[in-house]
Backbone bond lengths (Angstrom), bond angles and torsions (degrees), N, CA, C in turn:
res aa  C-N    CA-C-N  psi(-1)  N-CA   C-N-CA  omega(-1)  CA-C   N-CA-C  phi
1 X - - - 1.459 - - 1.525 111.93 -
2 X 1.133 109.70 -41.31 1.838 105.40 174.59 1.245 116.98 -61.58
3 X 1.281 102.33 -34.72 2.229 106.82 -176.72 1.160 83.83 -62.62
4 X 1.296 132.99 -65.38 2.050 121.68 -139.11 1.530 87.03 -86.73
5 X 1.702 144.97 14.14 1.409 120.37 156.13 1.349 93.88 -108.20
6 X 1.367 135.74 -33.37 1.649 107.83 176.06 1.617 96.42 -43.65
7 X 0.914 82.45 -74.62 1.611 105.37 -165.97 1.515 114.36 5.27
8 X 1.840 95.99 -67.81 1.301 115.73 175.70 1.816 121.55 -76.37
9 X 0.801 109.45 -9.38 1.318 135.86 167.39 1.774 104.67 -77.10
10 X 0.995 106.15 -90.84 1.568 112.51 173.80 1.529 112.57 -40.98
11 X 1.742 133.01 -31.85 1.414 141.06 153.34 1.567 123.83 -41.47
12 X 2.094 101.59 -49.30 1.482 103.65 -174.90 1.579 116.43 -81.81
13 X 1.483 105.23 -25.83 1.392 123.69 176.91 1.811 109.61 -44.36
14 X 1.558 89.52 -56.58 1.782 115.02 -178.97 1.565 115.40 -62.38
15 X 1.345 104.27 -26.54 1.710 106.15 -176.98 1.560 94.01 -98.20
16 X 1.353 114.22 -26.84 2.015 91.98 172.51 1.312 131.69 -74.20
17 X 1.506 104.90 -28.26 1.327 139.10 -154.99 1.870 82.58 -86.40
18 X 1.055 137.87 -54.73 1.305 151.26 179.29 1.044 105.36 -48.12
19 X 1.519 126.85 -78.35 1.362 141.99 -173.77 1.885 108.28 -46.16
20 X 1.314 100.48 -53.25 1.611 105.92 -177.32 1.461 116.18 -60.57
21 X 1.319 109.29 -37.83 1.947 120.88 155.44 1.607 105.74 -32.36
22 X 1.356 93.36 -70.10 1.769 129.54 -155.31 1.340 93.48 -32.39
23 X 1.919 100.93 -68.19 1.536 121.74 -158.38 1.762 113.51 -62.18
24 X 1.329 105.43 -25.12 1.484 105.96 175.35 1.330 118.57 -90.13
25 X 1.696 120.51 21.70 1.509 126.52 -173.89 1.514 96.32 -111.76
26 X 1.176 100.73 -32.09 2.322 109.63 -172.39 1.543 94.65 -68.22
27 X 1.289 105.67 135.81 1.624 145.87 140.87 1.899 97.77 -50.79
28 X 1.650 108.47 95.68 1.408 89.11 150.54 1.460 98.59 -139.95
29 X 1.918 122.15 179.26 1.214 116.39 171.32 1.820 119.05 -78.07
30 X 1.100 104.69 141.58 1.584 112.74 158.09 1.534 108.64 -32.59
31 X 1.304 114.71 127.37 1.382 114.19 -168.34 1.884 90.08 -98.86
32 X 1.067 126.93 -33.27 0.875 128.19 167.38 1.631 121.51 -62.19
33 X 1.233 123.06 -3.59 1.594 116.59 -168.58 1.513 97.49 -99.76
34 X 1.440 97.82 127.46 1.494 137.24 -174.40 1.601 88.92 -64.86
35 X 1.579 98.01 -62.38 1.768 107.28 -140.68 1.187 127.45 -37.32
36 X 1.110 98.49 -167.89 1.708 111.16 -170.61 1.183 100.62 -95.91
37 X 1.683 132.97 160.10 1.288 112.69 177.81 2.068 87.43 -169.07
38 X 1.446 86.64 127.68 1.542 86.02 165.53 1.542 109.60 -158.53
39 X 1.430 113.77 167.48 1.128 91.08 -149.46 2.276 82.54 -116.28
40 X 1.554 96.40 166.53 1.681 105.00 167.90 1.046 118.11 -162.81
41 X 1.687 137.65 160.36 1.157 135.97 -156.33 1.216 105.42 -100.93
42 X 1.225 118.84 136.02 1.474 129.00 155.71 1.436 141.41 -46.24
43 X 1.315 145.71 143.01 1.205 138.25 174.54 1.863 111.72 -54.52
44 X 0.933 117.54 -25.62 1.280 138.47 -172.45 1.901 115.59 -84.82
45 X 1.140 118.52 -0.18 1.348 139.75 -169.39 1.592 112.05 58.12
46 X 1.197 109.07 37.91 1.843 117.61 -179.11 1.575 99.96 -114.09
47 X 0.954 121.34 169.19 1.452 139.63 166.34 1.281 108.99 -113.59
48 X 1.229 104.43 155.11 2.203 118.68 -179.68 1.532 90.79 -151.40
49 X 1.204 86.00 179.51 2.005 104.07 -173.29 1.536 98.26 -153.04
50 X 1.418 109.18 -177.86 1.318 125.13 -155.55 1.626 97.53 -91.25
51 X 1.233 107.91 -34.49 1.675 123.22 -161.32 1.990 94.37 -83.37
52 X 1.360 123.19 -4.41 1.311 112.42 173.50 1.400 111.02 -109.37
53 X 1.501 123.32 41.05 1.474 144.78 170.59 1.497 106.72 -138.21
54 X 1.654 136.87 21.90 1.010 143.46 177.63 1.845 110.47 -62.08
55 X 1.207 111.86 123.30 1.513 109.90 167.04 1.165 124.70 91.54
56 X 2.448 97.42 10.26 1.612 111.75 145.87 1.515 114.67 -132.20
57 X 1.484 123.50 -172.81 1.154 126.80 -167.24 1.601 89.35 -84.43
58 X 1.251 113.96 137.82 1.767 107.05 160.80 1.818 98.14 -127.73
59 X 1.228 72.14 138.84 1.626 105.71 167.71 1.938 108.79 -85.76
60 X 1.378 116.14 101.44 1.619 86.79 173.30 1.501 106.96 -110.15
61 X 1.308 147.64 162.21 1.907 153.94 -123.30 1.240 77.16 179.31
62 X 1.701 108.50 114.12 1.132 126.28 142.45 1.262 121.66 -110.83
63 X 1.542 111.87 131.30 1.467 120.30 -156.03 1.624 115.21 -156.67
64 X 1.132 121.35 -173.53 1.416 119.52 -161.32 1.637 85.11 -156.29
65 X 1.753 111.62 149.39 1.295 103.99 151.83 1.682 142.73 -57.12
66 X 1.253 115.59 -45.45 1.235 153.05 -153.67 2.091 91.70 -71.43
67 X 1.222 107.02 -51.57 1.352 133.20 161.03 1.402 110.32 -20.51
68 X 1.730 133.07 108.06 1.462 132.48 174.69 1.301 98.99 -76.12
69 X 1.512 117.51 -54.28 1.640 110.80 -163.16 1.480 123.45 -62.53
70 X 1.912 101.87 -22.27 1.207 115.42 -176.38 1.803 105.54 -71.40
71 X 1.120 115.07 -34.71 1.068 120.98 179.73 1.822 120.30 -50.59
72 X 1.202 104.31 -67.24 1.634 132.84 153.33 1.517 117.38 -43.68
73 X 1.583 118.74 -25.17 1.258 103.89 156.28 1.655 125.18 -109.47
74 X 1.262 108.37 11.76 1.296 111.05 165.87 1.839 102.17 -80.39
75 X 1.573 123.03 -21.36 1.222 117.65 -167.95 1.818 106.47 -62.62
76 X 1.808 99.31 -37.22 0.981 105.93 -177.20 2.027 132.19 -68.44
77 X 1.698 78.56 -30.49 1.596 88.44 176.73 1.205 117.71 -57.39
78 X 1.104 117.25 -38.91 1.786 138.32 172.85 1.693 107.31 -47.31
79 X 1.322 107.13 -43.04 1.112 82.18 171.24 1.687 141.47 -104.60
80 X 1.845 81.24 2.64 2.022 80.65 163.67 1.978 103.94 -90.90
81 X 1.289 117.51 -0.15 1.650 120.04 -173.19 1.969 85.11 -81.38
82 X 1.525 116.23 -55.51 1.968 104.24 174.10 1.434 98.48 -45.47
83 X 1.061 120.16 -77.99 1.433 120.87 -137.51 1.520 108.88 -65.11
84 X 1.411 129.98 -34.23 1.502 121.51 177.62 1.432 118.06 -96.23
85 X 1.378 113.15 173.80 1.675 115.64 -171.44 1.616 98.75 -85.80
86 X 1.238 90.20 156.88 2.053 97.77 -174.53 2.198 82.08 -77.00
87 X 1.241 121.58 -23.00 1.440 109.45 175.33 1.449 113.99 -46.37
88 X 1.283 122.58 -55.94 1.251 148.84 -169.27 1.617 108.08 -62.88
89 X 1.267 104.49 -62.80 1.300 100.97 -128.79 1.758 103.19 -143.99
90 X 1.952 125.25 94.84 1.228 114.52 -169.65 1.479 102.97 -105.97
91 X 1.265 127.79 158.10 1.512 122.01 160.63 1.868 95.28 -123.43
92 X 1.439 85.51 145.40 1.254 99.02 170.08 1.772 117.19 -118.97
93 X 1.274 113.10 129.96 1.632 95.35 177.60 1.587 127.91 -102.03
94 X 1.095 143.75 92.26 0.957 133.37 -147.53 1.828 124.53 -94.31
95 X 0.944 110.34 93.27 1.783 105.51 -179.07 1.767 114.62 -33.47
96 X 1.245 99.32 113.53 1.993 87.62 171.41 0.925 123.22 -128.41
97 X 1.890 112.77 36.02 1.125 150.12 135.00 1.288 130.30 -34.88
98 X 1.491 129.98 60.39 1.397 113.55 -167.74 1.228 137.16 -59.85
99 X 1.570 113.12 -8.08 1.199 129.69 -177.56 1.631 117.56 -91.17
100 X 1.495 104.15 1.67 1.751 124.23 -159.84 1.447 91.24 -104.45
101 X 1.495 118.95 102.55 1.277 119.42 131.41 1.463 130.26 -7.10
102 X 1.325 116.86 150.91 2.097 125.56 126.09 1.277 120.22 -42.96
103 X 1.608 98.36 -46.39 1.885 86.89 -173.76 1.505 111.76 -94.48
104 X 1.281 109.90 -4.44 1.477 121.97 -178.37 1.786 101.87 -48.45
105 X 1.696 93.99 -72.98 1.419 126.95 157.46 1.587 125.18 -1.99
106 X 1.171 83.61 -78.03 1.520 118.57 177.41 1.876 105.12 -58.70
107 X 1.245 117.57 -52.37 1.592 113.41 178.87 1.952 112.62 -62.48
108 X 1.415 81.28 -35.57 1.882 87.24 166.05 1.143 123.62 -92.36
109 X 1.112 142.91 -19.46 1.861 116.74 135.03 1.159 119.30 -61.23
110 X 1.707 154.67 -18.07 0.833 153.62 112.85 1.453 111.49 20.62
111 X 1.155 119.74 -110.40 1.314 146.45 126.33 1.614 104.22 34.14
112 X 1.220 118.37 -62.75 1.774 133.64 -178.58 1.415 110.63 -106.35
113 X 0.981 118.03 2.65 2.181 122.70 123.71 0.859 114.37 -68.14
114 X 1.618 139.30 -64.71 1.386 131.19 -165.18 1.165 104.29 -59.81
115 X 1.607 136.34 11.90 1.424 117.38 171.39 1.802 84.77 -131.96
116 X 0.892 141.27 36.12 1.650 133.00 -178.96 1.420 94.70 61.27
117 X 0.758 163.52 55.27 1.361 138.70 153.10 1.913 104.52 -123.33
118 X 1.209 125.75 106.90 1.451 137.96 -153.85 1.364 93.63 -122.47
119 X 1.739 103.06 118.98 1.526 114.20 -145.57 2.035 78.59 -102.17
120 X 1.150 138.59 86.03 1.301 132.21 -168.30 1.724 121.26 -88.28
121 X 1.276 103.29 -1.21 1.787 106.43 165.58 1.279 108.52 -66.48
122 X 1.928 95.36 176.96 1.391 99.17 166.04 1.367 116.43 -86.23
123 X 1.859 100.42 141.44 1.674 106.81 167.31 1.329 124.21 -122.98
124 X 1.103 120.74 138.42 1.627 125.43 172.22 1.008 140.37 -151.57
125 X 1.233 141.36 -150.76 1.741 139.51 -159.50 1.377 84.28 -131.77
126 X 1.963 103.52 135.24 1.920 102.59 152.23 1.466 123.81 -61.49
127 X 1.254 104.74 121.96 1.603 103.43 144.58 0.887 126.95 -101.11
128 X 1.594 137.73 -25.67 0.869 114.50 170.87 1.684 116.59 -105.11
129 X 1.203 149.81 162.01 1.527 146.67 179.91 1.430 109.23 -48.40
130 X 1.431 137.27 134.79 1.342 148.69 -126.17 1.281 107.91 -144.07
131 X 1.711 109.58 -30.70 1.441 128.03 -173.29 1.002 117.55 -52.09
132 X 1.384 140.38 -7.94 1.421 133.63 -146.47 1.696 95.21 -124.08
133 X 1.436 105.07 -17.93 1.692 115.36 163.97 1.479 128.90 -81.23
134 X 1.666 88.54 -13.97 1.364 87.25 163.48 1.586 129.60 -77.50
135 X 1.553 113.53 150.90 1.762 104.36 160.85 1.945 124.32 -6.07
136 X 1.670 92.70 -87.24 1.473 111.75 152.50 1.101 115.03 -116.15
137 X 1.669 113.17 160.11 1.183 126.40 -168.84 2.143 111.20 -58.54
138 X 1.341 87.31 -26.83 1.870 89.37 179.73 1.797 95.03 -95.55
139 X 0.825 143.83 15.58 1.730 141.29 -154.60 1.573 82.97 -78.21
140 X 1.504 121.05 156.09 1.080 112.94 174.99 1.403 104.51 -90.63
141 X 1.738 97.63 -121.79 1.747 118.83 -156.37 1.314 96.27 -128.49
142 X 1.328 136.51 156.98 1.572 123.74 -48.45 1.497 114.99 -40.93
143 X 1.124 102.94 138.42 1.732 106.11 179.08 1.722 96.75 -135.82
144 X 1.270 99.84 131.49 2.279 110.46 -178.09 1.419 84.58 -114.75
145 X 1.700 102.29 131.83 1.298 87.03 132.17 1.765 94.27 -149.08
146 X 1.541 91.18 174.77 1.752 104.79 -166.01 1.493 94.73 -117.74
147 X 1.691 93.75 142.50 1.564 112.27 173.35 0.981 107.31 -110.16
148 X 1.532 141.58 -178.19 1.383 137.68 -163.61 1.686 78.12 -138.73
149 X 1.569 107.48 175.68 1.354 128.76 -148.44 1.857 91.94 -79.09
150 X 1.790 116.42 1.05 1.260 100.85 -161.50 1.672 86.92 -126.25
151 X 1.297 113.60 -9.01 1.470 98.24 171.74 1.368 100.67 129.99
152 X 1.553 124.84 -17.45 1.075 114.79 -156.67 1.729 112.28 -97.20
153 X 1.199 106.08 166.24 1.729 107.63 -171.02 1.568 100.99 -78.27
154 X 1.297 130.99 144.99 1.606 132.12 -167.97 1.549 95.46 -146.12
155 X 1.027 128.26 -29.61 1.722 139.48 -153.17 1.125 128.03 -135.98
156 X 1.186 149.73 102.72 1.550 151.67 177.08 1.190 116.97 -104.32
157 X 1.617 128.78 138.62 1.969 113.96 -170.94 2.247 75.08 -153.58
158 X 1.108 93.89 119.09 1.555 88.15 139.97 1.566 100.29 -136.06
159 X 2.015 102.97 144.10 1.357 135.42 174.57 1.812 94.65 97.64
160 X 1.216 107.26 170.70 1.280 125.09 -161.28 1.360 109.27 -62.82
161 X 1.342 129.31 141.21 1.654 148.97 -163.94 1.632 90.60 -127.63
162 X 1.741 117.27 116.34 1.185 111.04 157.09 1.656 108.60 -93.57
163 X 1.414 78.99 172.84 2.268 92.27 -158.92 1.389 102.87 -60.69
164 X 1.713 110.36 -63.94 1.832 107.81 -179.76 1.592 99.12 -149.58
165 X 1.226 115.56 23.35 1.722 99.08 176.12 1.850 93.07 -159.83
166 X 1.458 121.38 140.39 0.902 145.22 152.39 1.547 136.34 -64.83
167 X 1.586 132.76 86.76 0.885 146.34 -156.78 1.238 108.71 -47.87
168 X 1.762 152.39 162.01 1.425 142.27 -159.68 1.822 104.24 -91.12
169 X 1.437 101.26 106.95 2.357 78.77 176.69 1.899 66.55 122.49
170 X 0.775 148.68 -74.44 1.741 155.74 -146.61 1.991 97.30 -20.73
171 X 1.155 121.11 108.77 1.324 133.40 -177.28 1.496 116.78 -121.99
172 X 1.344 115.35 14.53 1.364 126.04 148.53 1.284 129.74 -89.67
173 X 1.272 132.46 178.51 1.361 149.69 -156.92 1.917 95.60 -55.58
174 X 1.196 126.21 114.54 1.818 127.26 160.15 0.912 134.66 -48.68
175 X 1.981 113.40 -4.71 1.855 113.49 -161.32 1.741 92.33 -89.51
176 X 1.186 107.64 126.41 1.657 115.80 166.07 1.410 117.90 -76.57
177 X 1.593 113.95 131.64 1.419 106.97 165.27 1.751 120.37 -35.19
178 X 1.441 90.40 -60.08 1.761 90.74 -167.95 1.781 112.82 -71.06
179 X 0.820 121.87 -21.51 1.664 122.72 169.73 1.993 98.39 -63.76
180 X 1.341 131.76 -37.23 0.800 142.16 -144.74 1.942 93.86 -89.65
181 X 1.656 99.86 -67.48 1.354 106.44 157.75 1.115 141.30 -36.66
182 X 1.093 105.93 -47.79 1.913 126.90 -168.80 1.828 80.43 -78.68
183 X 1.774 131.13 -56.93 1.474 105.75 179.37 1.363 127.38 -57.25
184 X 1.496 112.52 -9.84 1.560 103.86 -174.71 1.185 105.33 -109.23
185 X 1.238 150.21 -18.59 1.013 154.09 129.28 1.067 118.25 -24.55
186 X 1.154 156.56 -64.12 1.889 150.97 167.09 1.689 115.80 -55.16
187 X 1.324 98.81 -23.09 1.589 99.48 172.25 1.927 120.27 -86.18
């Protein structure tokens, strides 16, 4: 009688002891994560999501090629993408252009090489609907918005966001990217 209760004893020990291994090897989601999460395709023919930038500030730029202002505020993104750590701080730009290609894409960063300016974030196409990041749901293009390190929405901008200084005559919106950054960043 003692062998067949070690036994079984030493059996249940082995199936908990197993299982508790087991459970810390699985891929599951944070049951706790609030965030926002959507997913879009890459220039590269891969897909990413919102939830695989967890635990920095993201910047997401919704934009179109065809788009002047969008253009002019990618100049600006560039320069909060130098100045902060990829630790900190990702922008993503997302085409919500349905009619816009990969290679569409691709010929328009193009475009901002032939003058040095090397647009080096991530860029891609929506897959999933984007609208709800906008200002309002009809707001046009450029559209910012900021996530916090957990996913969640903190920031809304539609039309162009300069980086930290206001050009002379400037009769758009006053909130600066980097005042904006530098607040989400310390929190």
């Amino acid at each position: 009688m003692k062998k067949s209760q070690i036994l079984t004893t030493s059996l249940i020990i082995t199936i908990l002891i197993t299982t508790g291994l087991l459970s810390g090897c699985t891929t599951s989601t944070n049951e706790n994560d609030n965030g926002e999460n959507f997913k879009f395709a890459l220039l590269d023919g891969t897909t990413a999501e919102l939830n695989d930038y967890r635990g920095k500030i993201v910047i997401l730029d919704l934009w179109a090629t065809w788009c002047s202002p969008c253009q002019y505020q990618m100049l600006e993104l560039k320069k909060a993408y130098e100045t902060y750590s990829r630790d900190d701080l990702e922008i993503l730009s997302i085409n919500v252009e349905s009619r816009e290609s990969n290679t569409d894409i691709e010929n328009f960063l193009n475009q901002f090489e032939e003058y040095d300016y090397d647009l080096e974030w991530v860029f891609g196409n929506e897959i999933d609907d984007t609208k709800k990041y906008k200002q309002k749901p009809d707001s046009g293009i450029p559209s910012i918005c900021f996530f916090d390190r957990n996913g969640e929405v903190i920031f809304k901008h539609v039309g162009v966001m300069m980086f930290d200084e206001l050009p002379e005559g400037w009769t758009g919106d006053e909130t600066l990217l980097k005042e904006k950054i530098d607040e989400f960043i310390i929190q």
